[in-house]
C-alpha positions as CSV (number, residue, x, y, z in Angstrom):
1,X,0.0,0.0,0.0
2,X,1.4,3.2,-1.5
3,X,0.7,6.4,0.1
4,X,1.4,9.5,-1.2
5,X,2.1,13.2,0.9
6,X,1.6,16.3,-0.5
7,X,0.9,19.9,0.2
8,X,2.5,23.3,-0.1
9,X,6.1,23.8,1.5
10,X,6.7,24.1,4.7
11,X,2.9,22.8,6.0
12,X,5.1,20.0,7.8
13,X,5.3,17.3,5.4
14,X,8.6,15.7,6.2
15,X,7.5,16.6,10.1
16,X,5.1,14.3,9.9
17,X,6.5,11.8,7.3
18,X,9.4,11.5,9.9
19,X,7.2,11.0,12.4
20,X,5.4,8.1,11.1
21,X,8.8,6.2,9.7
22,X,11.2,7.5,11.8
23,X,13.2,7.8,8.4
24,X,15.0,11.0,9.2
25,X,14.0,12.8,6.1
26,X,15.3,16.3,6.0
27,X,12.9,18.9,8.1
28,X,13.8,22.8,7.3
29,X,11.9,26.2,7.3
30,X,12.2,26.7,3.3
31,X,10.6,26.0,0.9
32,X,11.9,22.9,-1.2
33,X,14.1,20.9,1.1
34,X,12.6,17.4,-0.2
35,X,13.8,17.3,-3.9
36,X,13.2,13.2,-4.4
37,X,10.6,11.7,-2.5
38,X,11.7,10.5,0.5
39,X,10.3,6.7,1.0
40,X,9.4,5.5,4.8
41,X,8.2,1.7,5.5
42,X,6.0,2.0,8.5
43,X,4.5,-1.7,9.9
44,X,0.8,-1.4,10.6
45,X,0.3,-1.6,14.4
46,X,-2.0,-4.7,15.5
47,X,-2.1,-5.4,19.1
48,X,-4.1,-9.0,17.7
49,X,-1.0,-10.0,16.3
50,X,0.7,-9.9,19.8
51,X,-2.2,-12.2,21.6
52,X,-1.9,-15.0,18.5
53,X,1.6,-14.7,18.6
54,X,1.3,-15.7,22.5
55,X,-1.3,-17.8,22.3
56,X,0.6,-20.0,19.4
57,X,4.4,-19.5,20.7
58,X,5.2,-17.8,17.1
59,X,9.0,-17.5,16.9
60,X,7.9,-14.2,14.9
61,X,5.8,-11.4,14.3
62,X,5.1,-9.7,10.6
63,X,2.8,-7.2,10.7
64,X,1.0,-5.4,7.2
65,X,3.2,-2.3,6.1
66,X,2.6,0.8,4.4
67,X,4.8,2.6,2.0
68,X,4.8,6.8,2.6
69,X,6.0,9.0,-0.3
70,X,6.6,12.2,1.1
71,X,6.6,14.2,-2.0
72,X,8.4,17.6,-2.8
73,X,6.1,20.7,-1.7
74,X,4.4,22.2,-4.4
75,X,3.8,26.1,-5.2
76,X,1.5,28.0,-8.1
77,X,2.9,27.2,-11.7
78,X,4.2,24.1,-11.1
79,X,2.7,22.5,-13.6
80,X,4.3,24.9,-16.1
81,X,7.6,24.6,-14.7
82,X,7.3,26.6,-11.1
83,X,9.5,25.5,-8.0
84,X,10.1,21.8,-9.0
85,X,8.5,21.7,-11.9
86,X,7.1,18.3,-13.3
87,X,9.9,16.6,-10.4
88,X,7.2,15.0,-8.5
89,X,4.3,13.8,-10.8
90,X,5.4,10.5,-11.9
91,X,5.8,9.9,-7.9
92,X,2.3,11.1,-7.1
93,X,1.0,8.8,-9.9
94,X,2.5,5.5,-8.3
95,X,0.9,5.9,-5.0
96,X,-2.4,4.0,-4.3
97,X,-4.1,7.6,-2.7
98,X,-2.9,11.1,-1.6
99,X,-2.4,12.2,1.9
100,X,-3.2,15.9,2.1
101,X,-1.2,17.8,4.8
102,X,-2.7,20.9,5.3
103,X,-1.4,23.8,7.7
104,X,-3.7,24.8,10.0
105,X,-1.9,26.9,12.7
106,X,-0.4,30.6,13.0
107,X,3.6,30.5,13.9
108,X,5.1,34.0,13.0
109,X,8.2,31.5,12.9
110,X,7.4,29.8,10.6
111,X,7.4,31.2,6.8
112,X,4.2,30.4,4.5
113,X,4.9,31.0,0.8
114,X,1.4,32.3,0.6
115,X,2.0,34.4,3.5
116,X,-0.9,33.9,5.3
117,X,-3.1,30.8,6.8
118,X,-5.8,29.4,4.5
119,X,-6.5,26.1,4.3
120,X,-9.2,26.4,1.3
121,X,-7.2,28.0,-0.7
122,X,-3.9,26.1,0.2
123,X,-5.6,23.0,-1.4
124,X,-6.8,24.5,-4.3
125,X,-3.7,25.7,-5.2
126,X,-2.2,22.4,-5.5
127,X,-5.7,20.3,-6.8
128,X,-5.2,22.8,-9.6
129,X,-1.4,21.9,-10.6
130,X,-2.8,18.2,-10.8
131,X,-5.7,18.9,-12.6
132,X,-3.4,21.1,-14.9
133,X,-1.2,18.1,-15.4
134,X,-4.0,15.6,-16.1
135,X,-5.4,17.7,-18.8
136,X,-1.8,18.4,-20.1
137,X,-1.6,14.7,-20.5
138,X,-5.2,14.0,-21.5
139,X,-5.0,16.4,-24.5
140,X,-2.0,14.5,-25.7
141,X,-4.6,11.0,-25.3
142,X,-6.9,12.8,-26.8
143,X,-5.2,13.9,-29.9
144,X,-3.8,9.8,-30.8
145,X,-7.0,8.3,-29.9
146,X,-8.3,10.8,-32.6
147,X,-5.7,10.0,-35.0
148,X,-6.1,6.3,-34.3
149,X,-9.9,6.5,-34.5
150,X,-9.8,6.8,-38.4
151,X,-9.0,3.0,-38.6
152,X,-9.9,1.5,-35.3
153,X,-13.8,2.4,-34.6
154,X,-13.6,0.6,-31.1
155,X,-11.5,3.4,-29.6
156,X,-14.8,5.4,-30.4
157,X,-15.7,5.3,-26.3
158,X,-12.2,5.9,-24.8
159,X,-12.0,9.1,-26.9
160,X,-15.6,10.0,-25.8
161,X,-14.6,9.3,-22.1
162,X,-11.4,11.1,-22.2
163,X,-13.2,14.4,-23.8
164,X,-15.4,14.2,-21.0
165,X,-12.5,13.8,-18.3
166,X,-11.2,17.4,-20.3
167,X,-14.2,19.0,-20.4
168,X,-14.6,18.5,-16.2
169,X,-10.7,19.6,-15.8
170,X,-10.9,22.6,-18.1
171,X,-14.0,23.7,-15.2
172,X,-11.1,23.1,-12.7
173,X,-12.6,20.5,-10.8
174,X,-11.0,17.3,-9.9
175,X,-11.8,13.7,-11.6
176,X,-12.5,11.8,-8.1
177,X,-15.5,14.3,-8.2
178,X,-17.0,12.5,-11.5
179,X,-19.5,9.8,-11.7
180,X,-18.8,6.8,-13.9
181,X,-20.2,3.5,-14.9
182,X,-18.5,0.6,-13.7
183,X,-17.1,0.0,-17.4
184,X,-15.9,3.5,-17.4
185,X,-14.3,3.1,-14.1
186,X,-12.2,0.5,-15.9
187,X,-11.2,2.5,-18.4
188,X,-10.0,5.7,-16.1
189,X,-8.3,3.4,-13.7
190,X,-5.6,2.3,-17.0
191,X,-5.4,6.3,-17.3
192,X,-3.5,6.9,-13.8
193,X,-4.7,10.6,-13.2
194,X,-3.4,11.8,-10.2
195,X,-6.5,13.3,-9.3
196,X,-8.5,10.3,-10.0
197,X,-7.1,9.4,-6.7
198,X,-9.2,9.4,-3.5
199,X,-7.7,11.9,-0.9
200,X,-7.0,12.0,2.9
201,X,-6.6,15.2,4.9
202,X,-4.3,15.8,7.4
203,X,-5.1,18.9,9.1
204,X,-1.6,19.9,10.7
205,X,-2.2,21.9,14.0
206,X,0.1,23.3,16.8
207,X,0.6,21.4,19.7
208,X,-0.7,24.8,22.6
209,X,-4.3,24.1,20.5
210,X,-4.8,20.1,21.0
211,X,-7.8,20.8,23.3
212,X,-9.5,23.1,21.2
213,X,-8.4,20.7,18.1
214,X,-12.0,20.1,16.7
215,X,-13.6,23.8,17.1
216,X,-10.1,25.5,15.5
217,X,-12.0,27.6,12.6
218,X,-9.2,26.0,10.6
219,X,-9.9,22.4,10.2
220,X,-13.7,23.6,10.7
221,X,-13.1,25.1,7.5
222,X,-11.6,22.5,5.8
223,X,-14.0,19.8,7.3
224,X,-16.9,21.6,5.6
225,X,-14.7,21.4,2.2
226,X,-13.8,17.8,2.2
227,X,-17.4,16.9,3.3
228,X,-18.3,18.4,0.3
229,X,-16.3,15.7,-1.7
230,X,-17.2,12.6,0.5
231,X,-13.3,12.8,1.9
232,X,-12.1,12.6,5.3
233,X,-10.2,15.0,7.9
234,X,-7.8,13.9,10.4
235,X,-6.2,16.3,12.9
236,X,-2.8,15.6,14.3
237,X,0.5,17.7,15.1
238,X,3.3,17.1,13.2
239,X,5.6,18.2,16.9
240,X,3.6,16.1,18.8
241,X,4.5,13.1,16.8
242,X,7.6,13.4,16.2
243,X,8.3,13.2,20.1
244,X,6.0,10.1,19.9
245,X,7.7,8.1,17.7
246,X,11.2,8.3,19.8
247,X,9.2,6.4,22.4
248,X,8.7,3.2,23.4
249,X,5.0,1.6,23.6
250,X,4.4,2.5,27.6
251,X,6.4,5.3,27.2
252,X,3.8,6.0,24.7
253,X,0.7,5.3,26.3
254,X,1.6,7.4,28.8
255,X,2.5,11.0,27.0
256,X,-0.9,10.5,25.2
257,X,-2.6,10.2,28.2
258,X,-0.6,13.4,29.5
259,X,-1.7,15.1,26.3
260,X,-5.4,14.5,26.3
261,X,-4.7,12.4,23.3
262,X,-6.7,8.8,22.8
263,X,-4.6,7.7,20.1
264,X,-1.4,9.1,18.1
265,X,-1.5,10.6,14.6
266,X,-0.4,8.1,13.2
267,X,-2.8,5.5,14.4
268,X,-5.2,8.1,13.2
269,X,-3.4,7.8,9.7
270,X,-3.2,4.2,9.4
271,X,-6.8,3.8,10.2
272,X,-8.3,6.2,8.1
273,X,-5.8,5.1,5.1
274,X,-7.7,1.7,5.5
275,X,-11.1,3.4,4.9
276,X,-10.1,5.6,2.2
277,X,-8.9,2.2,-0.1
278,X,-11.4,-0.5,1.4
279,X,-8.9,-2.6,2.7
280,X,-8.9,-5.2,6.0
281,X,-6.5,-7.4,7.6
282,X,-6.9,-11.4,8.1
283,X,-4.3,-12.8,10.2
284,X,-2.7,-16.4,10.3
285,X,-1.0,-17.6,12.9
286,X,1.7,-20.8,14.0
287,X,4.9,-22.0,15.8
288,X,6.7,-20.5,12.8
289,X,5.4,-17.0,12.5
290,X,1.9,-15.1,13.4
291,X,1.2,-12.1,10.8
292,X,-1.3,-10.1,9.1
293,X,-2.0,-9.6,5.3
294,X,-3.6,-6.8,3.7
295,X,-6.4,-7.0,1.6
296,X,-9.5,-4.8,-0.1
297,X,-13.0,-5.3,1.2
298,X,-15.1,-8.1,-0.5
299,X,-12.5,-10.4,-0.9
300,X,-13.2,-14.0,-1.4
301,X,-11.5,-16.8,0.6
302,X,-9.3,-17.7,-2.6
303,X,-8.1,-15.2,-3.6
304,X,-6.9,-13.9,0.0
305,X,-5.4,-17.5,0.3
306,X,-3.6,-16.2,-3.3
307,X,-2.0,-13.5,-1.0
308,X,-0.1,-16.3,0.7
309,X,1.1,-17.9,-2.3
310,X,-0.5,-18.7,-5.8
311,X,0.5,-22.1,-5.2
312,X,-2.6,-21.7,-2.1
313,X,-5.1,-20.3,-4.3
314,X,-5.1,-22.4,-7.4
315,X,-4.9,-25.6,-4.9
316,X,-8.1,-24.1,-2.6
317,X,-9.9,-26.6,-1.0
318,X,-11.3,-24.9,2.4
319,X,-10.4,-21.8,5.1
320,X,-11.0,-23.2,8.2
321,X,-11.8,-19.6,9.8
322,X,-12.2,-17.9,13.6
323,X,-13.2,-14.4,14.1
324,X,-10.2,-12.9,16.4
325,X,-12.8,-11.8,18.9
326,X,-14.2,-15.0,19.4
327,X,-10.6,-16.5,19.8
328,X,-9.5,-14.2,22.0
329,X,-12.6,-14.7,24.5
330,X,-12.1,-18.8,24.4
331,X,-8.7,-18.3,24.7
332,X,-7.2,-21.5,22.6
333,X,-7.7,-22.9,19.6
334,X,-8.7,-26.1,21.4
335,X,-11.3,-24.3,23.2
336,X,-12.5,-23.0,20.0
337,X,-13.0,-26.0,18.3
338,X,-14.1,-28.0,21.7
339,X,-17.2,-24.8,21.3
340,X,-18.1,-25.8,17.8
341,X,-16.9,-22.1,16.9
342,X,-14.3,-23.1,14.1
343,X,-16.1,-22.8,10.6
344,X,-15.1,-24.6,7.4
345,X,-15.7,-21.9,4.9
346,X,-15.5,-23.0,0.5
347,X,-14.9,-20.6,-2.0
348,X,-17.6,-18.4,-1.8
349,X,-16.8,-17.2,1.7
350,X,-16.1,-13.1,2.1
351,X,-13.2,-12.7,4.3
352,X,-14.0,-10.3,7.1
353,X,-11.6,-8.1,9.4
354,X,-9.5,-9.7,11.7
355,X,-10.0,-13.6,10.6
356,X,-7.9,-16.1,11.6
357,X,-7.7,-18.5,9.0
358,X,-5.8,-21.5,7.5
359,X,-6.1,-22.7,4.5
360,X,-6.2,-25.9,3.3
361,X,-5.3,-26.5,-0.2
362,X,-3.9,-29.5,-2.4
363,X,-1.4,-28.6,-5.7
């Protein structure tokens, strides 16, 4: 899972994207400091993997992971050339969605190229250097599907789709904001526009404002905005978790508890990264090893097995399959299957969050 951040310089992008990989990407007040994308591993925390793991004697734990591009900060014109230019786009295009940081305190200290705090118009300005560089590349589409069109009549639809994509971008508005038929979905997917892809806010606040971190007229503001486009807000501060992730887990525990705080950031993140792509954990667990593997929403037993190996999938004969919960409350394995709680699931069975499964398969 691929996750891209973006937002203007100096809004605390590599703050945070330190923070959440402890990668020790370079943090300065000026514009422009990250000129390749800095890539951070982070593993998923999953405090379920920890009770299989005991409950199993795993020799080890691998948790999920996700990949964090923090990207260079973007200003006005970059899609003609501006600051870095055209430098980051083919790095916003590989990620699976777009983390949005967006500044939402006042620090005299701290230089805004805008010069002032506005959220709104902060994301705007960016949205429209992506929009600007899907259309850039869209009119190019356009122009060989229309040359190809005179002897291949089945490009007929693509061109009609991708005049339609224009048409939306030339009105400055975003292609996640478009409706499409599931056939049409298809065909935009193959088209990899950046702003295609679903986007996460991160409202960035100071740390002397935690307690008044929902009513700040700041990330009021920008709630209202990315209601408006079925996205979600998340308030953190970039400070705050960059002391966090120098700690231990009950070292932890305990400054979020000083702080107010119910969970970190980047707990925050992590969760609402899940929602944004439709994805869910099942976890498998033995003497060897106890870990979790990511998949989307919906997925059949199969083709979760095929996460395994392909070797699983093509062989599928059952998933033998415990909901953690239920596990956790019996206590054993044994006890599960002494309870008549241990289901024998075919191929037709949706994996949910948080099942415990093995597969049995024959190749």
């Amino acid at each position: 899972m691929k996750m891209g951040i973006v937002g203007l310089p100096n809004v605390g992008k590599s703050t945070l994207f330190n923070a959440i990989t402890s990668a020790g990407a370079e943090s300065a007040n000026y514009p422009f400091c990250t000129i390749e994308p800095n890539i951070g591993v982070v593993s998923v925390p999953d405090e379920r993997l920890d009770f299989l793991a005991q409950v199993n004697g795993s020799k080890k734990i691998i948790h999920t992971a996700i990949e964090f591009y923090d990207i260079a900060g973007l200003v006005k014109g970059a899609s003609k050339g501006e600051g870095l230019g055209n430098k980051f786009l083919s790095h916003i295009r590989e990620v699976a969605a777009i983390v949005h940081v967006v500044r939402c305190f006042e620090d005299d200290n701290i230089t805004h190229v805008e010069g002032n705090i506005d959220p709104i118009r902060d994301i705007e300005i960016i949205d429209l250097e992506l929009i600007l560089s899907d259309l850039e590349m869209l009119l190019r589409r356009k122009e060989r599907l229309t040359k190809s069109l005179k002897g291949d009549k089945s490009l007929a639809g693509e061109l009609a789709l991708v005049t339609r994509i224009i048409e939306n971008l030339e009105n400055e508005q975003p292609v996640r904001k478009m409706e499409f038929t599931e056939e049409e979905e298809k065909m935009v997917r193959l088209l990899s526009l950046i702003t295609y892809k679903p986007v996460l806010y991160a409202a960035n606040i100071d740390e002397d404002h935690l307690d008044t971190m929902e009513t700040n007229p700041h990330v009021l503001k920008l709630r209202e905005y990315a209601a408006a486009e079925n996205s979600e807000v998340i308030t953190l501060c970039g400070k705050i978790e960059a002391e966090i992730s120098e700690l231990d887990e009950d070292e932890k525990q305990e400054f979020l508890l000083d702080m107010g705080l119910q969970e970190s950031g980047l707990d925050k993140l992590i969760r609402a990264s899940y929602k944004l792509l439709g994805l869910i954990s099942f976890l498998t667990s033995g003497p060897q090893e106890t870990r979790a593997w990511t998949i989307k929403k919906g997925t059949k037993a199969p083709q979760a097995a095929g996460k395994i190996h392909s070797d699983i999938e093509r062989g599928f004969i059952r998933a033998e399959v415990v909901g953690f919960k239920d596990l956790k409350e019996i206590g054993t394995m044994q006890g599960v299957k002494e309870k008549g709680m241990l289901r024998l699931e075919g191929k037709e069975y949706t994996v949910i969050d948080g099942d415990v499964i093995l597969f049995r398969f024959n190749v």
